[in-house]
N, C-alpha and C positions, 0 to 999 in steps of 0.2 A: 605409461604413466601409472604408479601403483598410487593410491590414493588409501590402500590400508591402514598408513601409518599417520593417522590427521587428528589434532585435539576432539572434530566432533566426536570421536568412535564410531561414525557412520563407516558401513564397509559396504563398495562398490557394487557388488554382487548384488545387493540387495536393491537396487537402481536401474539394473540392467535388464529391462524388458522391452517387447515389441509393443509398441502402443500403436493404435492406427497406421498399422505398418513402416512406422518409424523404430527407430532403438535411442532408449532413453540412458542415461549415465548420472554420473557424479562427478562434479567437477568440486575442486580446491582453490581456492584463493588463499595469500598469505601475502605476509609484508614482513620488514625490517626489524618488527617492532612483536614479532610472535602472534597476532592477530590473524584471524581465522576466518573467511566466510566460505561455507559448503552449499551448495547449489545444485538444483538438476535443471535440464532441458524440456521436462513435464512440469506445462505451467509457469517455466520458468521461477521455478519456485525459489525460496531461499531458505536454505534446511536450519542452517546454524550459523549465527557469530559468536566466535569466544574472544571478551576480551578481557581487562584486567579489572578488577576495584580499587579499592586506593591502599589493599595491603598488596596489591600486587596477584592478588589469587584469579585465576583465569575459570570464567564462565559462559556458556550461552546465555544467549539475553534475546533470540529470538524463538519464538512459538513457530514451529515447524515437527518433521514426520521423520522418521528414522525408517521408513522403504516404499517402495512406489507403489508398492499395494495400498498403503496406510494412505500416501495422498491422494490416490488416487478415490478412495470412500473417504475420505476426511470427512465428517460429519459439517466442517468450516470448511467446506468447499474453495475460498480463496484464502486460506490458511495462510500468509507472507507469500501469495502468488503474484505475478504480473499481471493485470490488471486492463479489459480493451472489448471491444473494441469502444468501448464508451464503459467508462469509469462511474460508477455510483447509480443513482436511478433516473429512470425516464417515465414521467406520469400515465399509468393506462398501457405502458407498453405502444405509443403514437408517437408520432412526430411529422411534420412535414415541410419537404424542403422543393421548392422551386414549383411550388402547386401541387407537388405529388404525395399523398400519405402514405406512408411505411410504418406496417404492425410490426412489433420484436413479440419474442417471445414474455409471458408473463411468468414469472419468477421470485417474488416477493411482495406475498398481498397482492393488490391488482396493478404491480410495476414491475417493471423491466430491471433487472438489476446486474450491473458490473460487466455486459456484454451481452447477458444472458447466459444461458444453463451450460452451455459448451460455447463458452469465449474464449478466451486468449487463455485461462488460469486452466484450461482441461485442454490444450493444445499441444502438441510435440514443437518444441522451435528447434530448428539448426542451428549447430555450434559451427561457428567458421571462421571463429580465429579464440587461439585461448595461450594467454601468456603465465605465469606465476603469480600476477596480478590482478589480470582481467580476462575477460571473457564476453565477447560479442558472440551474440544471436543474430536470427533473422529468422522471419515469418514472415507467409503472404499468405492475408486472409482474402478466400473468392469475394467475386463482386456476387451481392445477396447473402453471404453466409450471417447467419443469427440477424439475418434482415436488413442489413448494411448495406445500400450498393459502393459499390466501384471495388474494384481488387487494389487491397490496403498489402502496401512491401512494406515491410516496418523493420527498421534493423535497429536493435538495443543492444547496450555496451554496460557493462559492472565492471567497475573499478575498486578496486580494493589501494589504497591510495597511503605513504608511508607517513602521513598526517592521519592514519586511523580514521580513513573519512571513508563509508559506501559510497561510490558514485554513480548514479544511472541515468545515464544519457539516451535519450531517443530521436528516431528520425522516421519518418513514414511518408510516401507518396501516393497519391491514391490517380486511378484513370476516370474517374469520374468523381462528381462532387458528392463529396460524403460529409460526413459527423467523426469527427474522433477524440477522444479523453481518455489518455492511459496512464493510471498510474500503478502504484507500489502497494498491497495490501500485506506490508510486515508488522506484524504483530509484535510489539517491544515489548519485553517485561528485564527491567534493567536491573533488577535485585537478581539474577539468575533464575531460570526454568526448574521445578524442582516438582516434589510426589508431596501437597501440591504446589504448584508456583503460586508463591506470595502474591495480594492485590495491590494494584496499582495507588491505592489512595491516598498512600504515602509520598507521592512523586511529585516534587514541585514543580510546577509547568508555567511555564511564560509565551505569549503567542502574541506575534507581533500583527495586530486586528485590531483596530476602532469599530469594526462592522462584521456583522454574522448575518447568514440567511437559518430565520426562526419555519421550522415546518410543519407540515399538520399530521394528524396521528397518525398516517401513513408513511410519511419520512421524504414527502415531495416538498420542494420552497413553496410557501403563500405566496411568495416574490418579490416580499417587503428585503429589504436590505436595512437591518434595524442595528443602531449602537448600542455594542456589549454593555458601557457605562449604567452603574447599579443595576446590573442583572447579577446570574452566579454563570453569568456564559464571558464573564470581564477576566481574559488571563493575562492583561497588558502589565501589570505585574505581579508577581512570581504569588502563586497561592496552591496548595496540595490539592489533587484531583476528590479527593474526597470530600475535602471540606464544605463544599455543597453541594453534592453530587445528592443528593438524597430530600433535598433542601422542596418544599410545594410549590413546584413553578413547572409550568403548563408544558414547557420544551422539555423539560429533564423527563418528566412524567412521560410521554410520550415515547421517548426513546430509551427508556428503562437507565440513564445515563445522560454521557456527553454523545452524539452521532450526529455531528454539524459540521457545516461549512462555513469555514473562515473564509473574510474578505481580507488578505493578505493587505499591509501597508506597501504601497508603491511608491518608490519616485519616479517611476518608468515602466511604463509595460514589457513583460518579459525580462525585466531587469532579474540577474541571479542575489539575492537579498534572502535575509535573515526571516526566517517564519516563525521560527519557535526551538524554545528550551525545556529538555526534561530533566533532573535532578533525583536520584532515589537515592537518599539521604544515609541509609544503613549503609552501603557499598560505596558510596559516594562516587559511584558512574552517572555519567552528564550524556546525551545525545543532544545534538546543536541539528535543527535543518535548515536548511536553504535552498532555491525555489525557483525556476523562470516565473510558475505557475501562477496566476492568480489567486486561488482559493485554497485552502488547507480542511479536509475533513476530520476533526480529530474527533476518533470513536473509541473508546472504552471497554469494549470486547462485551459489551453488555448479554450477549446470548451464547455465550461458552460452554454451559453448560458441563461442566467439568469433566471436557470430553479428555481423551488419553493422549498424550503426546510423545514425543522422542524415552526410549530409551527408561519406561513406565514412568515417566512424567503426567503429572494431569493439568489441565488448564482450567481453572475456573473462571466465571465470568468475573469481569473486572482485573484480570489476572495481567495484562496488557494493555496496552495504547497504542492506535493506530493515528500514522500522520499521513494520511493519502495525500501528495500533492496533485492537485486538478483542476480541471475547468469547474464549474458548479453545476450541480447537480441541474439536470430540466432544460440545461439551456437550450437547446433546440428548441424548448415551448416555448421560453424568452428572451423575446429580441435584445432587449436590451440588456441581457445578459452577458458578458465578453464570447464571442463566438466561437461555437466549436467545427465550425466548418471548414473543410481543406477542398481546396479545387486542385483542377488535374493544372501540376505547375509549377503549386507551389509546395513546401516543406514543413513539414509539422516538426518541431523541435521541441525538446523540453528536456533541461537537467535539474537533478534533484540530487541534492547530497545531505546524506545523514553521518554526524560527527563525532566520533565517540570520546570520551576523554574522564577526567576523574577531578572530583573537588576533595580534599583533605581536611 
């Protein structure tokens, strides 16, 4: 498989190392339609999509690393990684499940964050099947790694789809009763990545959410489940991420941005349904997602710090917009939370699809 000749201009060499005694690579996706997603097996990260704007001109539009060194020190540690063993934060780094308390590691302020420091997004996963299209993984996290019991088999599928659609499908089994929440931490910037990539605040977004969980300066739920209606957290219809993004209200203030969790509209739990629409108006590229998921985090790259990205690109903050699909943040602390818990048995599922497309 030569992967020299690929829109990213990533070159293979530069991917291929021993990481925890595993060997890491560069895999290529492509479809019908000249669309591109470049990937490694560190992290499971997702390096590059190119697609088109509405003249037709092909670009990346995701924030990622041009070689395994670079992701490997990524100053954005889950820079568009996979995302696990529990996705977002956990108050205190606590939890406790069947009378029993389990510390994680602390990692962001006094919480646990995205797995913890060597989660899923600093992990080698095996490649065990890879078509022109897609590309399934598989990982099994030990039972206790980053604090987790039961040994998590988790096997993920990317799909690069001839409707221009990423598709990532999951499946995990655990032998003992655990916690799990995995998502996607890809970094969109739909005007093209550039030295530096343009901000996001121009990006019309619509997020299909009657209810957000509001949180305290820490970035844990209070565990109110409050309606968007007259906040500047209301994307029920279509409004540019900037336009209050700056605005005196105690949640923005807090998270230097947007860095919340939407309560997805359901007709049905688990149902695959519309979350949300982005639109950046200069290139007139669209991303559409959709969702088993309950909850959607949309975050704003607010801490970017105009680190260096692919190819002397830079990322500033607000340079991007992240749609994590997930369970909500803490749920383990709240019952009445939708649960994040998998017993030995049954099947943890979750697809997420992100859509690319063009308005004129």
């Amino acid at each position: 498989m030569n992967n020299t000749n690929n829109l990213s201009r990533l070159k293979r060499e530069d991917f291929q190392q021993t990481v925890d005694g595993k060997q890491t690579d560069l895999y290529i996706l492509s479809n019908k339609n000249n669309v591109e997603i470049a990937v490694t097996n560190y992290g499971a990260a997702v390096l590059s999509i190119i697609v088109p704007d509405k003249y037709g001109h092909m670009s990346n539009v995701i924030q990622g690393h041009d070689s395994i060194e670079h992701l490997i020190n990524s100053p954005v540690d889950v820079l568009s990684t996979t995302i696990g063993r529990y996705g977002n934060r956990i108050a205190k780094g606590k939890y406790t499940l069947d009378g029993k308390e389990y510390t994680l590691a602390i990692n962001n302020g006094p919480n646990s964050l995205h797995g913890g420091p060597k989660g899923f997004h600093k992990r080698v996963w095996d490649v065990i099947g890879k078509t022109e299209s897609s590309i399934d993984f598989h990982y099994i996290a030990a039972n206790m790694e980053e604090g987790f019991p039961g040994e998590l088999d988790v096997h993920m599928t990317y799909t690069l789809t001839d409707n221009n659609e990423f598709r990532i499908e999951y499946k995990a089994t655990t032998d003992k009763k655990t916690i799990v929440n995995l998502t996607n931490h890809a970094f969109f910037s739909l005007s093209g990545i550039g030295a530096p990539t343009p901000s996001v605040c121009n990006n019309i977004l619509t997020v299909n959410a009657d209810f957000y969980l509001p949180t305290d300066s820490v970035s844990i739920p209070t565990g109110e489940i409050v309606k968007v209606e007259n906040t500047p957290m209301d994307f029920r219809t279509p409004h540019t991420v900037g336009e209050r993004i700056n605005e005196n209200y105690q949640q923005l203030i807090f998270g230097h941005g947007y860095d919340h969790c939407y309560v997805l509209n359901k007709q049905e739990p688990e149902e695959l349904s519309f979350a949300a629409k982005c639109i950046e108006p200069e290139s007139g590229r669209t991303l559409e997602v959709y969702t088993t998921e309950p909850g959607l985090q949309v975050y704003t790259a607010n801490w970017n710090n105009g680190m260096k990205g692919s190819h002397g690109t830079t990322y500033p903050d607000r340079s991007a917009i992240c749609f994590e699909a997930q369970h909500f943040p803490d749920s383990p602390n709240r019952a009445y939370f939708p649960s994040a818990v998998l017993k030995p048995g049954e099947v943890y599922k979750q697809t997420t699809i992100y859509k690319f497309g063009v308005e004129k």
